[in-house]
C-alpha positions as CSV (number, residue, x, y, z in Angstrom):
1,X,0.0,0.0,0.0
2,X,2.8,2.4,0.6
3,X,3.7,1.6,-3.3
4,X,0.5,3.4,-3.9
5,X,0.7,6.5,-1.6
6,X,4.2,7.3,-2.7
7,X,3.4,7.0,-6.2
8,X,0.3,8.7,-6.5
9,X,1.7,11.5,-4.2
10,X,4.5,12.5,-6.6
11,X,2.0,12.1,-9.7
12,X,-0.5,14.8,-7.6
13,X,2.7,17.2,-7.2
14,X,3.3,16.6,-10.7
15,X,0.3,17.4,-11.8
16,X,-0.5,20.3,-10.0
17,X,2.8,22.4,-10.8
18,X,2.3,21.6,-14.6
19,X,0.0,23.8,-16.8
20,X,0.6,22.8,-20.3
21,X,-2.1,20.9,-21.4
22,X,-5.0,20.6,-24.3
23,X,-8.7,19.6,-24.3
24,X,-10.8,16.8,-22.0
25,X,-9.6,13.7,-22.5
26,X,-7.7,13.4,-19.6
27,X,-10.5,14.5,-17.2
28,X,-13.1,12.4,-18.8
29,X,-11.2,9.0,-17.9
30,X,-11.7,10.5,-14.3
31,X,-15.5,9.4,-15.2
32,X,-17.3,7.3,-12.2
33,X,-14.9,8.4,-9.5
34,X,-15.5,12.0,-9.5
35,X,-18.6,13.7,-9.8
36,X,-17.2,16.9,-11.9
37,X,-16.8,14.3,-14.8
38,X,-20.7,15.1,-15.6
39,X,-20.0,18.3,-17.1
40,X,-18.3,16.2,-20.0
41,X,-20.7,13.5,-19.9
42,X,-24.0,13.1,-18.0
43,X,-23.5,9.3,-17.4
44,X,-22.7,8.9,-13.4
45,X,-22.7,6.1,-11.6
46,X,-21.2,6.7,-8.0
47,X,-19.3,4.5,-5.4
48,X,-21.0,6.6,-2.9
49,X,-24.2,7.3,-1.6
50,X,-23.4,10.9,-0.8
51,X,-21.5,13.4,-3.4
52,X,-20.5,16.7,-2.1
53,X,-18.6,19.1,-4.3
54,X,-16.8,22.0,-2.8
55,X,-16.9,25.6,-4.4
56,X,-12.9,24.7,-5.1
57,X,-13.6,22.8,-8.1
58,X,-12.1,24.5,-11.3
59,X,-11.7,23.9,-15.2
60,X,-9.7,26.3,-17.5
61,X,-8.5,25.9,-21.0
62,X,-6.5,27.7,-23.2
63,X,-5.7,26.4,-27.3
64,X,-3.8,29.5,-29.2
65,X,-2.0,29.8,-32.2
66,X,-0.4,32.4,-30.7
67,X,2.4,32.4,-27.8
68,X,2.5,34.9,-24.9
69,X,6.0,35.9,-26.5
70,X,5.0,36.9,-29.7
71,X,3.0,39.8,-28.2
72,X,5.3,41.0,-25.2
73,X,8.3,41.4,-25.7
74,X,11.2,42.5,-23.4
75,X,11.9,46.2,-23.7
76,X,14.5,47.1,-21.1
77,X,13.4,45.7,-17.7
78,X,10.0,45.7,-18.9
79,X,7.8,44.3,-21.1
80,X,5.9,45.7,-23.6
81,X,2.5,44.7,-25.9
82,X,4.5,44.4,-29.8
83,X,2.1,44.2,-32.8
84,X,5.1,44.4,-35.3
85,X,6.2,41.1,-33.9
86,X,3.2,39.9,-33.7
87,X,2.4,40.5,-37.1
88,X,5.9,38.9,-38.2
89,X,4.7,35.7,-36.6
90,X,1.4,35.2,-36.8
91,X,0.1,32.8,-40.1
92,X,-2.4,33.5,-42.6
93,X,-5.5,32.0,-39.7
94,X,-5.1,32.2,-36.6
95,X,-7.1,31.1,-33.8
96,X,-7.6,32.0,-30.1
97,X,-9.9,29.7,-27.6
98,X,-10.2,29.7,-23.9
99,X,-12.9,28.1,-21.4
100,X,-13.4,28.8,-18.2
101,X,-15.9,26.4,-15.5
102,X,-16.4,26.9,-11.8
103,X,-18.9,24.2,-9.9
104,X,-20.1,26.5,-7.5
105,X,-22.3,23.6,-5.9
106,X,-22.8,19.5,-6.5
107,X,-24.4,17.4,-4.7
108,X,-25.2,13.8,-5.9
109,X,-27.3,10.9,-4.4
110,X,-26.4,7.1,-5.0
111,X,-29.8,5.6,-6.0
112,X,-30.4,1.8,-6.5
113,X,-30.8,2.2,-10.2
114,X,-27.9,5.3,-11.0
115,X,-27.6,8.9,-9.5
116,X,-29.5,11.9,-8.7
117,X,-27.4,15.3,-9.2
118,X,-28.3,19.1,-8.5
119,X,-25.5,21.3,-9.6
120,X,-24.5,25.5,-10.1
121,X,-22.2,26.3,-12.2
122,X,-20.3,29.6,-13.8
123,X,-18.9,29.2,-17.3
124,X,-17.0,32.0,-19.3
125,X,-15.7,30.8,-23.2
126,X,-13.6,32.8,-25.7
127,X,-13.3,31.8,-29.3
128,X,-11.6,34.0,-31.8
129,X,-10.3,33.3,-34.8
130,X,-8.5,36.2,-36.5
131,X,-6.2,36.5,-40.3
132,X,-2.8,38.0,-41.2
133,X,-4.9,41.0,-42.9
134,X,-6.3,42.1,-38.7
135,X,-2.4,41.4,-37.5
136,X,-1.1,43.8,-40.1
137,X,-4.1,46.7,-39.6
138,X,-3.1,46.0,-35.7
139,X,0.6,46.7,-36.3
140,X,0.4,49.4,-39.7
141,X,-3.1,50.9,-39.0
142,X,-5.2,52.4,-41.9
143,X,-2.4,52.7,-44.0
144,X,-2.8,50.7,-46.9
145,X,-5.6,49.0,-48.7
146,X,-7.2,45.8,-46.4
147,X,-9.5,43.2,-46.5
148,X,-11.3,41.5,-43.2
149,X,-13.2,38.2,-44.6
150,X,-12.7,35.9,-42.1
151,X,-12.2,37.4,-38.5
152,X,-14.7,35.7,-36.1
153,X,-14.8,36.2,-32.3
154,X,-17.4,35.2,-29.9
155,X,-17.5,35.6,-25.7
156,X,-20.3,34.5,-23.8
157,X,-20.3,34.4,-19.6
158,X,-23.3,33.0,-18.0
159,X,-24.5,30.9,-15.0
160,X,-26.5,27.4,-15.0
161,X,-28.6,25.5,-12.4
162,X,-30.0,21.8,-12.8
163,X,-30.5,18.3,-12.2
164,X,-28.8,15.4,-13.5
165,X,-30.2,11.8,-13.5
166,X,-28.6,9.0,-14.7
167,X,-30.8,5.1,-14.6
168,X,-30.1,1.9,-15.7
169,X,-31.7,-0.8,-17.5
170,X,-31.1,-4.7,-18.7
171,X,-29.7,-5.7,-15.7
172,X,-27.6,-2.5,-15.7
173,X,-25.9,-3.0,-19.1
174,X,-27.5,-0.1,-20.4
175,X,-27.2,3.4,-18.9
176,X,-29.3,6.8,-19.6
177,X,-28.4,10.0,-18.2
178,X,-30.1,13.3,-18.9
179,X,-29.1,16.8,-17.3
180,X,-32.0,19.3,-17.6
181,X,-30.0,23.4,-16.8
182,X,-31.5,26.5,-16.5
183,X,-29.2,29.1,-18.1
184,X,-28.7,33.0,-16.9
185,X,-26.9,35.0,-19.4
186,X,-23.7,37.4,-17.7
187,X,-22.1,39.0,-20.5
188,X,-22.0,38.6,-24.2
189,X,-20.1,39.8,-27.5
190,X,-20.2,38.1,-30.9
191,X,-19.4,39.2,-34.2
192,X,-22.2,38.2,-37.0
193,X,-21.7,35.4,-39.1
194,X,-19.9,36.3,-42.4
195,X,-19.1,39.6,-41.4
196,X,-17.2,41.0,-43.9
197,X,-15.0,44.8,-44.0
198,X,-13.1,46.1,-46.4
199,X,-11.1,49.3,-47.4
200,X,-9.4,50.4,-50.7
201,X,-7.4,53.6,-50.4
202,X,-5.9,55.4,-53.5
203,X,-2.3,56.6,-52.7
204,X,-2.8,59.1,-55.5
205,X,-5.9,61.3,-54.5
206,X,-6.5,59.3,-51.1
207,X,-9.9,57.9,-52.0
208,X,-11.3,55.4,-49.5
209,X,-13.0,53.0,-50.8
210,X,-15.3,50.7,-48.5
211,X,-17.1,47.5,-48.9
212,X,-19.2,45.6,-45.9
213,X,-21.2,42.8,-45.1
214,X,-23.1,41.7,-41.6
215,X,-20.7,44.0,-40.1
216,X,-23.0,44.1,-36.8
217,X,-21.3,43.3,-33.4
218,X,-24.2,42.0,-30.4
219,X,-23.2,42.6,-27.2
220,X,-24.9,42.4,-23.5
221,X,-23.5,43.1,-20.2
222,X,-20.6,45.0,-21.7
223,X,-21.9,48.6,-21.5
224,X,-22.7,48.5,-18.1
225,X,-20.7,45.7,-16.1
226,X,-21.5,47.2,-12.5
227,X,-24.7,45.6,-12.6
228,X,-23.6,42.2,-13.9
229,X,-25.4,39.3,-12.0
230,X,-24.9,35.6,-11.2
231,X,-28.7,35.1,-12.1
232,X,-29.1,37.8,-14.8
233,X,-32.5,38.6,-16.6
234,X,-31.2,37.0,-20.1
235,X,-32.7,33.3,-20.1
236,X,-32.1,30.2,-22.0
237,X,-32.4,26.3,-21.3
238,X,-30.0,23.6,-21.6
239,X,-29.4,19.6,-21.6
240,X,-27.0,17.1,-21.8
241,X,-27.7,13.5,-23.0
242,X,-25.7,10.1,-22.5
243,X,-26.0,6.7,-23.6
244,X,-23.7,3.8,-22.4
245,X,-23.9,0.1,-23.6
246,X,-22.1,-2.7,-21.5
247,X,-21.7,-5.3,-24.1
248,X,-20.2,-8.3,-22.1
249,X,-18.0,-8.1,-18.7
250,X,-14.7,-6.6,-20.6
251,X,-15.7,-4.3,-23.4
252,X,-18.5,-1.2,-23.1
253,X,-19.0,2.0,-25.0
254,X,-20.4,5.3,-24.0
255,X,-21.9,8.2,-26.0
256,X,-22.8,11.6,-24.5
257,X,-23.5,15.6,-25.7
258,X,-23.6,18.5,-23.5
259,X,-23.9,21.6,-23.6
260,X,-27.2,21.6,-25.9
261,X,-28.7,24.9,-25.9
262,X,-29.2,28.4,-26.3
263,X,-29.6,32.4,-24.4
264,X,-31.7,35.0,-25.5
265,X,-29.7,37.7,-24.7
266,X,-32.4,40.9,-23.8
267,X,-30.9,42.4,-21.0
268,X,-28.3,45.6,-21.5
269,X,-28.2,45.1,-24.8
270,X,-26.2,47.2,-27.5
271,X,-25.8,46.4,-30.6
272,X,-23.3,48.3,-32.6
273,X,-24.2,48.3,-37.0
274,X,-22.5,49.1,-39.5
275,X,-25.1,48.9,-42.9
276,X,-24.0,46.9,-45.8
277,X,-21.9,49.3,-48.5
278,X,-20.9,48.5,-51.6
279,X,-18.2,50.5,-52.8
280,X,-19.2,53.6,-51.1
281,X,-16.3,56.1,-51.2
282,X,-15.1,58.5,-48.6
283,X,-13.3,61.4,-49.5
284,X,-12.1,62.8,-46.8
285,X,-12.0,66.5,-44.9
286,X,-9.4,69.5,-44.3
287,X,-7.9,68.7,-41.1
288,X,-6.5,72.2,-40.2
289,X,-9.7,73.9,-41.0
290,X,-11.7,71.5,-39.6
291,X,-13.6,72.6,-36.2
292,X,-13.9,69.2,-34.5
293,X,-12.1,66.1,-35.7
294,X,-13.7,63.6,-33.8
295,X,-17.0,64.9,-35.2
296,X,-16.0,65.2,-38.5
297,X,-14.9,61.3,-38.4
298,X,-17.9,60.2,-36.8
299,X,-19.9,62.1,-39.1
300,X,-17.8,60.4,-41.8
301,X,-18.4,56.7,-40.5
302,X,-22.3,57.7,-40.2
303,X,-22.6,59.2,-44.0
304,X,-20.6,56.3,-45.9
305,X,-20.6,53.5,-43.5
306,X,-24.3,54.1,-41.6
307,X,-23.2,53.8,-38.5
308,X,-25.5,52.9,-35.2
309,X,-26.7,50.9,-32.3
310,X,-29.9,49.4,-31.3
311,X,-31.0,47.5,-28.7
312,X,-32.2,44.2,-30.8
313,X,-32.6,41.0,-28.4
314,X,-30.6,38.3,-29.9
315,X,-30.0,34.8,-29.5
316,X,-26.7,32.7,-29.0
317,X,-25.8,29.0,-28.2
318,X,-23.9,28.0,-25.8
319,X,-21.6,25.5,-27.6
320,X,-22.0,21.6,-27.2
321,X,-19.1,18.7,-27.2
322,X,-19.5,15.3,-28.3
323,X,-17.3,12.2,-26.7
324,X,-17.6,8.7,-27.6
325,X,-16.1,6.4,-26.1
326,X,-14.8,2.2,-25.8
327,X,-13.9,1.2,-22.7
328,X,-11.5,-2.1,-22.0
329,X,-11.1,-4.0,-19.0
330,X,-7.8,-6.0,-18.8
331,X,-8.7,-6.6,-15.2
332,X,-10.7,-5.6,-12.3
333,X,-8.2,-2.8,-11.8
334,X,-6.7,-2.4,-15.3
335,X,-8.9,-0.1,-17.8
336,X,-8.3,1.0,-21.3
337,X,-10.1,3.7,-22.7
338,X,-10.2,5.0,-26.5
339,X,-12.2,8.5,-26.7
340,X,-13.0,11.2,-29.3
341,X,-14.0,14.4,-28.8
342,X,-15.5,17.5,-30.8
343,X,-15.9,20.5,-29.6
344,X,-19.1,22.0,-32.0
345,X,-17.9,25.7,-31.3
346,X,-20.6,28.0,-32.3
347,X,-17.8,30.9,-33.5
348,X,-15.7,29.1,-35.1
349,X,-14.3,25.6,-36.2
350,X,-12.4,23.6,-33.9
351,X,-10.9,19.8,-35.2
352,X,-11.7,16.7,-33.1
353,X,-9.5,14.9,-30.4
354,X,-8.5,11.6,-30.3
355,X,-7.2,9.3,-27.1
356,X,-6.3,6.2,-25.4
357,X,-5.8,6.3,-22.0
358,X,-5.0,3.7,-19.2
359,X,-6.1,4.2,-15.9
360,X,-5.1,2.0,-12.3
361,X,-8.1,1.2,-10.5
362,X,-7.7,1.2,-6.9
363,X,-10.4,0.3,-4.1
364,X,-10.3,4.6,-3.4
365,X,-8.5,6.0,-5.8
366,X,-7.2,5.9,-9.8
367,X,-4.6,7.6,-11.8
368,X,-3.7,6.7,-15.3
369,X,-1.9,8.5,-18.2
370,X,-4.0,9.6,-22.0
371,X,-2.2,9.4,-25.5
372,X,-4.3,12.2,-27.4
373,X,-3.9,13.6,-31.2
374,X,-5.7,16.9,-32.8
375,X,-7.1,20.0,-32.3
376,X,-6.0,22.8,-34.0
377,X,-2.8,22.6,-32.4
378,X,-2.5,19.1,-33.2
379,X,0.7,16.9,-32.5
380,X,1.5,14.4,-29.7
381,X,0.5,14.7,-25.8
382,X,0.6,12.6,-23.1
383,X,-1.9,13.4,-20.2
384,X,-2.3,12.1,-16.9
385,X,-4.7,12.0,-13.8
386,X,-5.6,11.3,-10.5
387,X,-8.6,11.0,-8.0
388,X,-7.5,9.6,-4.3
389,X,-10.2,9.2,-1.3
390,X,-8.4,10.2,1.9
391,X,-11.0,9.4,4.6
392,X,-14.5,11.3,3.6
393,X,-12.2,13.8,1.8
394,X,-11.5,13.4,-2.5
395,X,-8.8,15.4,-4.0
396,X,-8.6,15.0,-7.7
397,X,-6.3,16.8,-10.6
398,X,-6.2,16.3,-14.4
399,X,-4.0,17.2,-17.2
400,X,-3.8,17.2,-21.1
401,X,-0.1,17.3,-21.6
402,X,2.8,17.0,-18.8
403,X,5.5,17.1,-21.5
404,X,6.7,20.9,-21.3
405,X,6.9,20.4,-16.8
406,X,8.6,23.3,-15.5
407,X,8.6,25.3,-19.2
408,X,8.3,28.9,-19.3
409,X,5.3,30.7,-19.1
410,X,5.5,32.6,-22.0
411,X,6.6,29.8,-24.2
412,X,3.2,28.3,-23.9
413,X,0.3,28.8,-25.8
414,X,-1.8,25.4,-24.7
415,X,-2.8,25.1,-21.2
416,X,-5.8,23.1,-19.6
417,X,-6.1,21.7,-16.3
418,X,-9.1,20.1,-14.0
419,X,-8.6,20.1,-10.3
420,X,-10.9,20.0,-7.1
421,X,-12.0,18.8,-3.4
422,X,-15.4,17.1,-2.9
423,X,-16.5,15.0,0.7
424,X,-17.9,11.5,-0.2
425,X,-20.0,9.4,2.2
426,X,-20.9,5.9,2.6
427,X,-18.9,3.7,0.2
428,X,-20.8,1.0,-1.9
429,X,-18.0,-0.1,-4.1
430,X,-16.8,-3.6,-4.2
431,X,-18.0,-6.5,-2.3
432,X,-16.1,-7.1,0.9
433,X,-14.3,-10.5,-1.3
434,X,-13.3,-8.6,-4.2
435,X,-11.5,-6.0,-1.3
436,X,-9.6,-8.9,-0.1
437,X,-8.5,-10.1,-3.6
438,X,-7.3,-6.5,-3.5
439,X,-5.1,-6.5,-0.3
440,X,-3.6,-9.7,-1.2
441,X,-3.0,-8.4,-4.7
442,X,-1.1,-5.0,-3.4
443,X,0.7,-6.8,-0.3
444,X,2.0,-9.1,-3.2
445,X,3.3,-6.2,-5.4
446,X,5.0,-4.6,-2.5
447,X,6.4,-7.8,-1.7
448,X,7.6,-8.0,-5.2
């Protein structure tokens, strides 16, 4: 036993100290030990007949294209924000995507058929996917003649509330799960879909010429962020859905979606339009005789481009992710587990994950490692996790890639970790001769 607790100690320190990781693979081989694991499938089937989660549970990601270094640089003793370098890096797409999760409560109930869940949560999400054409505008301005096709960025903050059952049938070969999540919009800001600016200047009489399409940008909660609430007035509804199939005593398979749903966003709304042109031409003003600059520009914007804002509800979704899933038993304690993911991003388009993981199955406690593949960021990672039971109290950490351990910070541009505390009560794992098989087994490896 003291094998175990040595081991799985330095993995926790490991894991803890390391930030460089990518996607959910990792944390979703976590699944039936801790109950955080429903918020990337609904599926849970405890050990426990009580499930407690602590405000202390946390989830963030971060996928770039970009580094931290490409944008500060050292000047001096300081650092400073450089676009030029920026611009010298960055490739024709380029794509930013971030998610944040707090559970602010959980609590879960055994039942003699599955689980019973109630849960809060906060969620905040980035995506932005930007071209060389917004790097160069960033670092040369108006200057010269430009073109923004492609840029797409979406943020969306909001609250949810729900219940989570999970039942099983055919002699519990077959699994159903369904999370029901009452949504309360924060704060919001998306680009429209196809939004398209573009501007043609004439270096010989300094003609603008300006083209644009969808050009709108939808906000809520951004004007005025003093009143931002937890339970804010913009509603929506949301589920998640899983499906798992035991087909014989070695080999199962699971299939879950969450996230399904939408906000209507009606609440502090602004939304700031720009009306479609077609090669309408700007001709510019006499700055020296000019009485007001800044109105003579926005009087400029409002003549060729139509400029305004309205207060237009609108409505968003919240982004859902797909895993499926094969599970392997080589043993009672040895589990293989091939996964893909998809993360159906409703800004922009992120490619699928793939992984096999192996995970230790102790009476209290797991840890395992995960091969995974794809993404935007592609390449190789290797991932690793662990959930350990010290008396009533869980402790649990997961990671996506522990191959860059003590890197520097702004060298990274991947980073996604799962960690947490929850209290469990009354343990209805194993029966008491399968725990004996269990001793005997570990006295014998420490023997070894």
């Amino acid at each position: 036993m003291k094998k175990h607790i040595y081991s799985i100690s330095l993995l926790f320190f490991i894991l803890i100290n390391n930030t460089n990781a990518q996607d959910y693979l990792s944390f979703y081989n976590l699944k039936d030990y801790v109950i955080q694991t429903q918020d990337v499938s609904p599926i849970y089937l405890p050990k426990y007949k009580v499930n407690i989660g602590t405000p202390l549970n946390t989830g963030f990601n971060l996928n770039s294209d970009i580094k931290i270094s490409d944008i500060l640089v050292e000047s001096g003793n300081n650092l400073k924000i450089d676009f030029n370098n920026l611009n010298s890096v960055a490739a024709e797409a380029n794509a930013v995507v971030t998610d944040i999760v707090a559970n602010i409560f959980m609590l879960g109930f055994k039942t003699k058929k599955g689980s019973i869940t109630f849960f809060a949560n906060a969620k905040s999400n980035l995506a932005w996917e930007f071209t060389k054409e917004f790097t160069n505008v960033a670092a040369n301005g108006f200057g010269e003649s430009f073109a923004l096709t492609a840029e797409k960025i979406g943020f969306t903050s909001y609250s949810e509330i729900g219940v989570g059952i999970t039942r099983t049938f055919l002699e519990d070969k077959l699994a159903i799960a369904l999370r029901l999540k009452s949504l309360s919009g924060i704060a919001q800001a998306s680009l429209e879909d196809d939004a398209q600016f573009s501007l043609d200047i004439n270096p010989a009489n300094f003609l603008w010429t300006v083209n644009t399409t969808n050009a709108t940008v939808n906000t809520s909660g951004v004007s005025d962020t003093e009143n931002l609430s937890f339970f804010g007035k913009n509603g929506g509804f949301g589920m998640d859905i899983g499906l798992a199939y035991e087909l014989n005593n070695k080999l199962s398979f699971e299939f879950s979606m969450n996230d399904l749903g939408s906000i209507t966003w009606e609440d502090n709304v602004t939304n700031y339009n720009l009306q479609d042109v077609t090669n309408g031409v700007y001709s510019g003003f006499d700055f020296q005789n000019s009485g007001n600059i800044e109105t003579e520009i926005e009087d400029a914007l409002n003549n060729v481009l139509g400029a305004t804002e309205t207060q237009e509800s609108f409505k968003t979704k919240i982004g859902s992710r797909t895993f499926f899933s094969a599970k392997y038993k080589l043993s009672e304690k040895n589990i293989l587990r091939a996964t893909y993911f998809s993360n159906n991003n409703p800004y922009i388009n992120i490619k699928p994950s793939f992984g096999l993981g192996y995970n230790r199955a102790l009476n209290k406690a797991t840890y395992g490692i995960v091969a995974s593949t794809g993404g935007n960021n592609g390449g190789f990672r290797l991932g690793a996790n662990l959930a350990v039971q010290l008396g009533f109290l869980q402790i649990y950490t997961a990671l996506e890639d522990i191959s860059n351990i003590g890197g520097k910070v702004q060298e990274a541009n991947t980073a996604n970790f799962r960690f947490g505390m929850n209290f469990l009560f009354g343990y209805k794992g194993k029966s008491k001769n399968i725990e004996e098989e269990d001793d005997k087994e570990d006295k014998l490896e420490i023997s070894e």
